[in-house]
Backbone bond lengths (Angstrom), bond angles and torsions (degrees), N, CA, C in turn:
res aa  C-N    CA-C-N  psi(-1)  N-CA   C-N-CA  omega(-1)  CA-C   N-CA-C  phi
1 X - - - 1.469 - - 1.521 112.90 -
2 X 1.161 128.66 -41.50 1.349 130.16 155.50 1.561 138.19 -4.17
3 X 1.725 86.39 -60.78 1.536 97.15 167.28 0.968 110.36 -84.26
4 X 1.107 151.69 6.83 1.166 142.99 -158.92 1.911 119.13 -64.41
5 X 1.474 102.03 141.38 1.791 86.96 179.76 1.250 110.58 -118.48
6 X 1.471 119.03 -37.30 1.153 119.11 169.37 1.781 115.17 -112.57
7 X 1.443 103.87 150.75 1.358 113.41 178.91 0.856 118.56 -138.24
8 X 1.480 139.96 134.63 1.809 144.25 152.97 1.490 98.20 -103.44
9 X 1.154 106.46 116.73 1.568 129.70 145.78 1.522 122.61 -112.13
10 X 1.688 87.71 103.92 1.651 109.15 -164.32 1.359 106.85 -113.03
11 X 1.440 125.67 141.06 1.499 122.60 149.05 1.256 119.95 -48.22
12 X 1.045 139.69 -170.40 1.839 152.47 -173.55 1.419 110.77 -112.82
13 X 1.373 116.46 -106.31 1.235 136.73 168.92 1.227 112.23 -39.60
14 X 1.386 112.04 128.41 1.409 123.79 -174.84 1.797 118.39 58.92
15 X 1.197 108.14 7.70 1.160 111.28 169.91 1.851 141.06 -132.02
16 X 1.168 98.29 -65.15 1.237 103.36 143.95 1.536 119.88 -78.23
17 X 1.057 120.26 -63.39 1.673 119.41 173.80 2.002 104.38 -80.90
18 X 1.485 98.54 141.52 1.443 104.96 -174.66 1.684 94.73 175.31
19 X 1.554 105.43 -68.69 1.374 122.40 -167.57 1.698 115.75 -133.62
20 X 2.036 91.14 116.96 1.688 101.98 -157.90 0.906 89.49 -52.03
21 X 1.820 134.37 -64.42 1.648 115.92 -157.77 1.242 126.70 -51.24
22 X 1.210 103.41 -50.41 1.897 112.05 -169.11 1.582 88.00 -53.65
23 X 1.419 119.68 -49.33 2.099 105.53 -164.13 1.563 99.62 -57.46
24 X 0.977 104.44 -36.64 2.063 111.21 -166.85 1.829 112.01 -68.11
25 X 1.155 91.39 -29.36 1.619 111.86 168.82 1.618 127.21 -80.73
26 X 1.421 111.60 -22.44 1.190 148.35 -178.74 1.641 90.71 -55.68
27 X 1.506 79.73 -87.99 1.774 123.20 -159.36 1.807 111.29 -56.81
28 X 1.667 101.27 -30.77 1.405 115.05 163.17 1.323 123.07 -61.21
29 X 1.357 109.79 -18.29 1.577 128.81 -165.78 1.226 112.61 -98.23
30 X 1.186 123.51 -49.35 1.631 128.75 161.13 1.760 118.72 -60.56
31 X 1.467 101.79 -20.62 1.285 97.74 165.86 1.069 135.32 -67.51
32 X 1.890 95.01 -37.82 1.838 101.42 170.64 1.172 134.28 -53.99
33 X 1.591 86.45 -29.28 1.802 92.35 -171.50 1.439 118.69 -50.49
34 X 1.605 105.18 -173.00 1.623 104.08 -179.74 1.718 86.60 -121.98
35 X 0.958 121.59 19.52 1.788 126.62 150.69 1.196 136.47 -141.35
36 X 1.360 105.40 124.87 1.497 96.64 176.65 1.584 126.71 -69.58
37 X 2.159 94.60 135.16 1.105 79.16 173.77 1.602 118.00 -107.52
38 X 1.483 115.76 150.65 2.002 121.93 -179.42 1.037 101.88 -73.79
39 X 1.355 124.32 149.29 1.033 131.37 -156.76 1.888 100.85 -146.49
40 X 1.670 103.32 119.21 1.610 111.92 -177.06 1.290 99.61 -118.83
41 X 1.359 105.79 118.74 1.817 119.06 169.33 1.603 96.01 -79.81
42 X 1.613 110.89 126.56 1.222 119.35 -176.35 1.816 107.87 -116.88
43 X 1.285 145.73 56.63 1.350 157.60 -128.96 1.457 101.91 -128.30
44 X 1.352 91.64 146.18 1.991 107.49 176.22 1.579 90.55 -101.03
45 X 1.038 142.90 -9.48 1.649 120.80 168.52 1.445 115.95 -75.02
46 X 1.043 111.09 140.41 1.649 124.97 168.57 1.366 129.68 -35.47
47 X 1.126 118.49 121.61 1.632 105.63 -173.09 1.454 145.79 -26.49
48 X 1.702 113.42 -30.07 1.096 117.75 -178.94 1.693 87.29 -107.36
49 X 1.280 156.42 -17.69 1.032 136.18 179.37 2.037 101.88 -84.02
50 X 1.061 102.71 -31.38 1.578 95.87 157.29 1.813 131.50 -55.31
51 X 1.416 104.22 -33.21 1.464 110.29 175.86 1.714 96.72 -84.00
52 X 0.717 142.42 -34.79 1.625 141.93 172.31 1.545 100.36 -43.88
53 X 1.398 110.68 -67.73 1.427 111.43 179.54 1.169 127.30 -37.18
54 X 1.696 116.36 -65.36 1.196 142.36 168.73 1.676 102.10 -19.50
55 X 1.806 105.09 -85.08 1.168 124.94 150.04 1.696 117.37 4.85
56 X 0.966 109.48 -75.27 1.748 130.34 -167.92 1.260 104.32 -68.44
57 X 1.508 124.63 -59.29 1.649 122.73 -160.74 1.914 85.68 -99.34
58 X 1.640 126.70 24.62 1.710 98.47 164.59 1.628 106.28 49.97
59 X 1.553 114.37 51.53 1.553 89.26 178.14 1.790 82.56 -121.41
60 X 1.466 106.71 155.49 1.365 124.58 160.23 1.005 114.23 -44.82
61 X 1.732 93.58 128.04 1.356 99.50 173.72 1.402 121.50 -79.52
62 X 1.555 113.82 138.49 1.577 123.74 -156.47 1.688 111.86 -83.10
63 X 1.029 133.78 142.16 1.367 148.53 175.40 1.236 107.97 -55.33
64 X 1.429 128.88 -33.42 1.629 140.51 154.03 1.625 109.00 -137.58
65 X 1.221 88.91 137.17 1.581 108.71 161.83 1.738 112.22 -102.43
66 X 1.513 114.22 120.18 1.262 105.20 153.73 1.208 131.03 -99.48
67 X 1.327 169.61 127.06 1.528 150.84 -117.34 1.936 94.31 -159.24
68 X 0.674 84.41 179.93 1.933 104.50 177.31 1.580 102.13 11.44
69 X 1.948 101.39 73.49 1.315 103.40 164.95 1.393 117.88 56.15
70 X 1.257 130.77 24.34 1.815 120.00 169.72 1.742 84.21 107.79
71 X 1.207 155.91 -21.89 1.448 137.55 -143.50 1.836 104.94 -98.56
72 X 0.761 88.39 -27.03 1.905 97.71 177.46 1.583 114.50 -122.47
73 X 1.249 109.71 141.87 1.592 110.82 163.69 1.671 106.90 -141.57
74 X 1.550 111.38 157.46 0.984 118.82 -165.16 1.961 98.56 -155.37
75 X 1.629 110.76 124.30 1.205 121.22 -166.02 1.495 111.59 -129.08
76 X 1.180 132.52 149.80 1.739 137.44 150.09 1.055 86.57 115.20
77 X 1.466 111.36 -179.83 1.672 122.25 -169.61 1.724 103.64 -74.70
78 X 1.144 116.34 -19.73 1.526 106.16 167.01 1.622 132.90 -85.10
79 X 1.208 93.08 -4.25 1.840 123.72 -161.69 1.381 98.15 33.90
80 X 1.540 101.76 98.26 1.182 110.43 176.39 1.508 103.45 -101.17
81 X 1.724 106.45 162.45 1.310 94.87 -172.83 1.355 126.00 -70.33
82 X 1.310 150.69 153.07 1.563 127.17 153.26 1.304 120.82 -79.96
83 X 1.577 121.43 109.49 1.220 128.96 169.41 1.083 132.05 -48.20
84 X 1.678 116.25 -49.33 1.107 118.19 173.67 2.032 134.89 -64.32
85 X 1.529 92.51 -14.04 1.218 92.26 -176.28 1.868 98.23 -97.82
86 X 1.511 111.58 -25.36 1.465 106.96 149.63 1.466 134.49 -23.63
87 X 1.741 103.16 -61.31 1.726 120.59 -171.92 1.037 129.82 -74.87
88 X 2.106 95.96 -20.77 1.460 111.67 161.39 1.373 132.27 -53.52
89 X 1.576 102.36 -57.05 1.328 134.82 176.83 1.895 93.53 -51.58
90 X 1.453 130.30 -82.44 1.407 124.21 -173.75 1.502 111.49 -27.11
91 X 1.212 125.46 -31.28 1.271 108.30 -153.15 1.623 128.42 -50.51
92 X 1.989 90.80 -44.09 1.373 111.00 177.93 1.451 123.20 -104.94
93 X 1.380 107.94 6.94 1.570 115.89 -177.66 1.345 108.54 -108.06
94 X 2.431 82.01 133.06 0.933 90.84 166.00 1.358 139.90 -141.53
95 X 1.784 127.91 87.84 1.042 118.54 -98.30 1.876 95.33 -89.32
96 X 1.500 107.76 -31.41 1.568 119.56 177.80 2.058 108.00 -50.91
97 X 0.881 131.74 -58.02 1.411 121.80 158.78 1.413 120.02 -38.93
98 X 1.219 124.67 -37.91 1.354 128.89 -162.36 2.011 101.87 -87.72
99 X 1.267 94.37 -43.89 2.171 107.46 166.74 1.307 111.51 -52.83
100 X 1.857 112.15 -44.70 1.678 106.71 177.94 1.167 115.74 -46.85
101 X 1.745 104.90 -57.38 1.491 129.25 -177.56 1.220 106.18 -42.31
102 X 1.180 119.13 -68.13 2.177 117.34 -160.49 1.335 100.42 -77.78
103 X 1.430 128.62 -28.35 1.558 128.48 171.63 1.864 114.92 -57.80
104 X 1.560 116.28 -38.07 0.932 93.06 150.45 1.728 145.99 -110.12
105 X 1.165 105.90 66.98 1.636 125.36 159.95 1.212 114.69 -133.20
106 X 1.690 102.49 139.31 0.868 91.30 165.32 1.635 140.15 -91.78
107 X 1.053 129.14 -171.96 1.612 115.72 -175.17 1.663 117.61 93.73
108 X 1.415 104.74 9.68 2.010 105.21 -160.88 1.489 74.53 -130.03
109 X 1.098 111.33 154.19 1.654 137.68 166.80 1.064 108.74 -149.23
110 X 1.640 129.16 125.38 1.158 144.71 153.84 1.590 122.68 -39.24
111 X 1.478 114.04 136.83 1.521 108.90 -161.54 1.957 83.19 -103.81
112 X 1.087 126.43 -14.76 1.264 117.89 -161.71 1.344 149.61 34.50
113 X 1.289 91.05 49.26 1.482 112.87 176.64 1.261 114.75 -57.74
114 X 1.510 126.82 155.54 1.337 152.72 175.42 1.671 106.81 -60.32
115 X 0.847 124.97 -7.32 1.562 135.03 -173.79 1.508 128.91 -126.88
116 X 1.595 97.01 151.24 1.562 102.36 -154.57 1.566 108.49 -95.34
117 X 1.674 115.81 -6.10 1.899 115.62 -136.54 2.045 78.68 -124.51
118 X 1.473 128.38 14.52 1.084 98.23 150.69 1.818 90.82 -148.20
119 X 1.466 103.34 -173.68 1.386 100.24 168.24 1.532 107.77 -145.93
120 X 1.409 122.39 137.20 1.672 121.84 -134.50 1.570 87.07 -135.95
121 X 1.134 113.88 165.24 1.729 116.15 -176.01 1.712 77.76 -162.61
122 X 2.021 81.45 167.60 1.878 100.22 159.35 1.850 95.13 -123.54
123 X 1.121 100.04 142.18 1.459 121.35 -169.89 1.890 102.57 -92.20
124 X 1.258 102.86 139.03 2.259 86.75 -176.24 2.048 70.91 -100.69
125 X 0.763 122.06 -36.02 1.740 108.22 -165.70 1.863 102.91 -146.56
126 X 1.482 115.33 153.68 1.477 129.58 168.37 1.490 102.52 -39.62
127 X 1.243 129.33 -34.88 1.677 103.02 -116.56 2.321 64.43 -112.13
128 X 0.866 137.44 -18.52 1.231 130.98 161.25 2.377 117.22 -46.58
129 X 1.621 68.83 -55.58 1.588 94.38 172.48 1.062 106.18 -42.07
130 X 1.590 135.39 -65.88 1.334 149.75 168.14 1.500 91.59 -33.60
131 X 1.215 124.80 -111.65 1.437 139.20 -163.95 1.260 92.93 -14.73
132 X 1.314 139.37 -69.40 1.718 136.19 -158.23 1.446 83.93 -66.45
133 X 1.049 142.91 -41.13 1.808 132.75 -155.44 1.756 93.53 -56.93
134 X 1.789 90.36 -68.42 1.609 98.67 -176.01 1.744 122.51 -64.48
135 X 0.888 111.42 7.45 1.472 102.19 -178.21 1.549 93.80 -114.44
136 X 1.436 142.50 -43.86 0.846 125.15 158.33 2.119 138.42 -45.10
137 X 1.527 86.39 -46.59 1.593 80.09 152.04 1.708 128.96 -66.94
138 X 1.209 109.30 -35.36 1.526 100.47 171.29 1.668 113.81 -75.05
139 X 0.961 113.89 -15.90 1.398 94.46 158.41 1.737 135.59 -80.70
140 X 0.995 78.75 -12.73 1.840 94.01 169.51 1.245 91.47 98.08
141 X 1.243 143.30 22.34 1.602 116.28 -168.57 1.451 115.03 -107.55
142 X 1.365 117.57 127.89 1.226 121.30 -162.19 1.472 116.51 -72.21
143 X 1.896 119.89 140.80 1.634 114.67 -158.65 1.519 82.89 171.64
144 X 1.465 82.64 162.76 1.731 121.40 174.16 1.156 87.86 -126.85
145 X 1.586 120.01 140.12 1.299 144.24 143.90 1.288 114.86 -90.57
146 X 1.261 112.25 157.39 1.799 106.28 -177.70 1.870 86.42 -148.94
147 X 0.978 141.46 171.41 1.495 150.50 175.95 1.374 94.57 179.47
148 X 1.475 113.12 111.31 1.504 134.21 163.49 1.584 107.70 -124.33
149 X 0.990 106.89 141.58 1.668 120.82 144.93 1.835 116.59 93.60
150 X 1.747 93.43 1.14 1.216 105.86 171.84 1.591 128.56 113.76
151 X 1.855 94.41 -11.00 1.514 112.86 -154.98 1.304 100.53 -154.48
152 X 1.268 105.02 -38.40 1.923 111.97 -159.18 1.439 110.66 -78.85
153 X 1.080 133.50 98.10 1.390 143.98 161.16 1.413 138.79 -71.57
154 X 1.154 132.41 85.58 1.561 135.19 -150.73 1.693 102.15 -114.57
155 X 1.430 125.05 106.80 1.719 116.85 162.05 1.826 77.85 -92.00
156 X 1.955 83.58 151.36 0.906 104.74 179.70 1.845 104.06 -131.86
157 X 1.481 122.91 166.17 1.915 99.94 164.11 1.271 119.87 -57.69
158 X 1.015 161.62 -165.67 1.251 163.32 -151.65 1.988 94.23 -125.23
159 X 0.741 124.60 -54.81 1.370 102.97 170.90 1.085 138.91 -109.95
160 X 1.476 100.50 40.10 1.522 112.44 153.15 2.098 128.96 -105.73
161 X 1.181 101.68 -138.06 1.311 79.66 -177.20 1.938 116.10 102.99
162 X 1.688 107.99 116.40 1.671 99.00 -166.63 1.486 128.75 -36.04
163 X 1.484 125.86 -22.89 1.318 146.24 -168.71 1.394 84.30 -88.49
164 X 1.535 157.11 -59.10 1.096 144.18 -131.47 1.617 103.66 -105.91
165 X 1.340 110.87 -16.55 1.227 126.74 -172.17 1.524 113.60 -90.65
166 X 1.309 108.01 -39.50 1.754 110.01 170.39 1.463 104.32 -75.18
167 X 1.309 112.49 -43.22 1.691 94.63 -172.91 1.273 110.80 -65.40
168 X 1.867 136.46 -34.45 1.353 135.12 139.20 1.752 120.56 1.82
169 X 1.538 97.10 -52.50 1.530 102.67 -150.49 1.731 85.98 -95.94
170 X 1.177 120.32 -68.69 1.528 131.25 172.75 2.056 99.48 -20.94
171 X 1.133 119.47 -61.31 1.338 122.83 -163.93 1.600 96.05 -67.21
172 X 1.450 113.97 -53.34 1.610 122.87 -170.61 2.044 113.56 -42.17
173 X 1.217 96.24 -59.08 1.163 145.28 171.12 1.501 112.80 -24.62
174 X 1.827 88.88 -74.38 1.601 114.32 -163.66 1.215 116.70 74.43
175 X 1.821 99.40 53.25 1.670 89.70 -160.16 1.948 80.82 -130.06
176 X 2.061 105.98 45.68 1.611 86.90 169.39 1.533 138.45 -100.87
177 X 1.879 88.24 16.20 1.417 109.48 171.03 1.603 109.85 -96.81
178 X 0.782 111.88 -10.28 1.734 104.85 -165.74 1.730 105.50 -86.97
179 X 1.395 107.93 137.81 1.485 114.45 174.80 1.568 126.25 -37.40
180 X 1.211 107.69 120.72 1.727 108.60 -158.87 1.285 110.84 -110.61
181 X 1.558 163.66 91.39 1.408 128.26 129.29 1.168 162.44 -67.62
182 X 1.197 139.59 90.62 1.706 135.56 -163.27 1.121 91.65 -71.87
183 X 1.687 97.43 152.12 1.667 119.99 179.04 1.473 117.51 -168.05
184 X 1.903 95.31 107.11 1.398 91.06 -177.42 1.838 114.90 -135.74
185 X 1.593 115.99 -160.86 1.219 92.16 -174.41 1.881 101.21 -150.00
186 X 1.385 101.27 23.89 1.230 100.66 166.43 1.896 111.33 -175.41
187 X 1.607 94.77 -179.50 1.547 108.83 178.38 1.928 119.13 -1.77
188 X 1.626 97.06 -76.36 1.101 121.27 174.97 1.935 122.35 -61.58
189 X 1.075 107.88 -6.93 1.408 119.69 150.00 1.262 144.46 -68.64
190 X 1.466 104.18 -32.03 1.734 132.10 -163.34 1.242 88.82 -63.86
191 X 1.478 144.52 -60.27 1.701 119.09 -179.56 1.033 137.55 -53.93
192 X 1.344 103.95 -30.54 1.507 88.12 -179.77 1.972 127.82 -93.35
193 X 1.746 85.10 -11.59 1.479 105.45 166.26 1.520 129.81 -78.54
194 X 1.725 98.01 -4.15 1.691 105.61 167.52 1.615 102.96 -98.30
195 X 0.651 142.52 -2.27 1.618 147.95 -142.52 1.576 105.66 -82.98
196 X 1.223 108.83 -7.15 1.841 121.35 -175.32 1.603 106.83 84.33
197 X 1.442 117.76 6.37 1.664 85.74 -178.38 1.721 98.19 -94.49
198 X 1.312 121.75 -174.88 1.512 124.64 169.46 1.214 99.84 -68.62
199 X 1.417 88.37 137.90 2.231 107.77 -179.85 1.123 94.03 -165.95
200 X 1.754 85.88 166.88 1.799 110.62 -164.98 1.754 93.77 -134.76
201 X 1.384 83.98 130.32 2.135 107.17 156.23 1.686 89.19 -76.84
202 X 1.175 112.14 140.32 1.550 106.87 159.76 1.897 95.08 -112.86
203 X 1.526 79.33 155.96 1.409 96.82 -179.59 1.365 128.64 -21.03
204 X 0.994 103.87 -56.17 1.602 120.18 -157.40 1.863 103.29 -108.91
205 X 1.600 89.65 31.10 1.649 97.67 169.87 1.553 117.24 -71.24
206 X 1.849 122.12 153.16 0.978 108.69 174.45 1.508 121.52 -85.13
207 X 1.330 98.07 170.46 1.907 113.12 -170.07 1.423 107.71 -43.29
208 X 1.587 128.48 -39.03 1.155 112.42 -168.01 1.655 114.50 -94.81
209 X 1.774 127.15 11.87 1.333 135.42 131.85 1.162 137.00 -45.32
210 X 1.888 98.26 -57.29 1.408 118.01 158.82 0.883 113.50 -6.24
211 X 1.593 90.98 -100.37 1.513 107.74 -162.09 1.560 128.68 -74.40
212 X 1.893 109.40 22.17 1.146 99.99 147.89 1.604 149.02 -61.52
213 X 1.311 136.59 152.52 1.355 118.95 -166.71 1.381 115.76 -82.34
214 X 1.113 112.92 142.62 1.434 143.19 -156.56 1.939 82.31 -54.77
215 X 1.145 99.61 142.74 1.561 122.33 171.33 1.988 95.37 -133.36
216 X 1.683 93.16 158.77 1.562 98.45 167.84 1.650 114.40 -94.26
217 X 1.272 106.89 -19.49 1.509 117.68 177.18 1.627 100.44 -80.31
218 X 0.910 143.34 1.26 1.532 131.24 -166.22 1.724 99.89 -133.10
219 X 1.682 104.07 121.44 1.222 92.93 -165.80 1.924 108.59 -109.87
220 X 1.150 125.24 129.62 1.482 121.55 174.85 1.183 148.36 -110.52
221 X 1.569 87.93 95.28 1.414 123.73 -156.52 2.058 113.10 -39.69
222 X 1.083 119.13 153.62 1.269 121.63 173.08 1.212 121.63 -99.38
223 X 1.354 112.65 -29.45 1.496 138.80 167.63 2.031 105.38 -58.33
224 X 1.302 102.59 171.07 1.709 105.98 -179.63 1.288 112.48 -135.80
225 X 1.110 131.63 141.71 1.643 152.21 -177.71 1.691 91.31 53.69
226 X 1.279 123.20 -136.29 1.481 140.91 179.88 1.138 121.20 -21.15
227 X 1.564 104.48 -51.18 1.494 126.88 -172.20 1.399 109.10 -75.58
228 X 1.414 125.83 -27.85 1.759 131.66 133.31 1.492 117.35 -9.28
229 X 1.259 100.80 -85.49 1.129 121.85 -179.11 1.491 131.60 -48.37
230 X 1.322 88.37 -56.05 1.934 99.98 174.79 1.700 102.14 -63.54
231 X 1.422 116.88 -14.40 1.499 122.14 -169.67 1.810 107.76 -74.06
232 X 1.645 94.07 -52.07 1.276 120.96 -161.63 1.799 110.51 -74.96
233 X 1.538 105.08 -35.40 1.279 111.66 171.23 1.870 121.55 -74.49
234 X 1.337 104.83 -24.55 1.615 113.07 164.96 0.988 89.92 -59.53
235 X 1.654 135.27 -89.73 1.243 129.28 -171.43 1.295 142.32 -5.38
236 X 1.832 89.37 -57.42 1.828 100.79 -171.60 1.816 97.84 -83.58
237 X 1.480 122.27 -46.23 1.411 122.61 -153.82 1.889 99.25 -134.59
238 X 1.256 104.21 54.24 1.723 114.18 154.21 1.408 108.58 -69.39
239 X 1.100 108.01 102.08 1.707 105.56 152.81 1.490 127.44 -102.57
């Protein structure tokens, strides 16, 4: 990863994976090139429900996996985990205070995931969301909230999160010269797609991407899932 010159660090769902052709057209396209580009799966599914995916849509396997929203990463041909950005994350999390908290309101349902480094709910309405926002800040307890897609509720540690996790890997790396695109397609995207590097809304992003405010670094594609991407990267790096 080191050398690396070019990079896509893409979400999954709804983005890179959506539509077989556009991915097959994608992936045909980076082949042509006369560089390879690395490739970081940046995903809110769980690590092994991320390799399922992978699995399913035949996509290359990525040089890093990030999994559960920014909280885990996993690198090298074995994708091993990274510990250190693990021990980081423990320092200030705490996820049993934070379960009392959303356990008592109502309107939150546990998604019950296999994992310990975030804690995920389904939301019946925002204005619940709110209440857990503010009661968790008045308790002092340290967290990222994330609410995408209308329902999906993710605390995360406070310095993690997909935006906090690529620049992790980018710094680790030394990869903050090399050609970059982010590409995502909802809520839980918006960090790392404000972050200043070149990125793409893909088409068929949801409403609350939308109507984020227009940046010059963030490009919005007309095209949908893959075909986004392959759109957005002509754009940024036509040669």
């Amino acid at each position: 990863m080191q050398k690396a010159t070019h990079l896509l660090a893409t979400d999954l769902d709804g983005t890179l994976v959506g539509n077989k052709e556009s991915l097959l057209m994608l992936l045909d396209f980076y082949k042509e090139q006369t560089y390879k580009v690395s490739l970081i799966y940046i995903t809110g599914r769980h690590y092994k429900s991320a390799l399922s995916l992978i699995k399913e849509e035949n996509l290359p396997v990525p040089d890093v996996l990030i999994t559960d929203v920014g909280t885990a990463i996993y690198s090298g041909h074995s994708l091993q985990e990274d510990l250190e950005w693990k021990q980081r994350l423990e320092q200030s999390w705490v996820p049993k205070h934070i379960e009392v908290i959303a356990n008592g309101l109502q309107g939150l349902t546990s998604q019950n995931l296999p994992v310990t480094n975030r804690c995920s709910y389904y939301a019946t309405d925002a204005a619940v969301v709110e209440t857990l926002r503010e009661t968790l800040e008045k308790a002092e307890i340290p967290h990222k909230l994330i609410y995408s897609g209308g329902r999906d509720v993710d605390i995360l540690p406070m310095e993690s999160g997909k935006g906090q996790a690529l620049q992790y890997i980018l710094d680790k790396y030394q990869l903050n010269n090399a050609k970059l695109l982010v590409a995502g397609d909802s809520g839980n995207d918006i960090e790392m797609l404000t972050m200043g590097f070149p990125s793409v809304i893909v088409g068929n992003a949801q409403a609350e991407l939308l109507e984020q405010a227009e940046h010059s670094f963030v490009y919005r594609a007309t095209k949908e899932y893959a075909a986004g991407i392959h759109e957005a990267w002509q754009h940024f790096y036509k040669e």
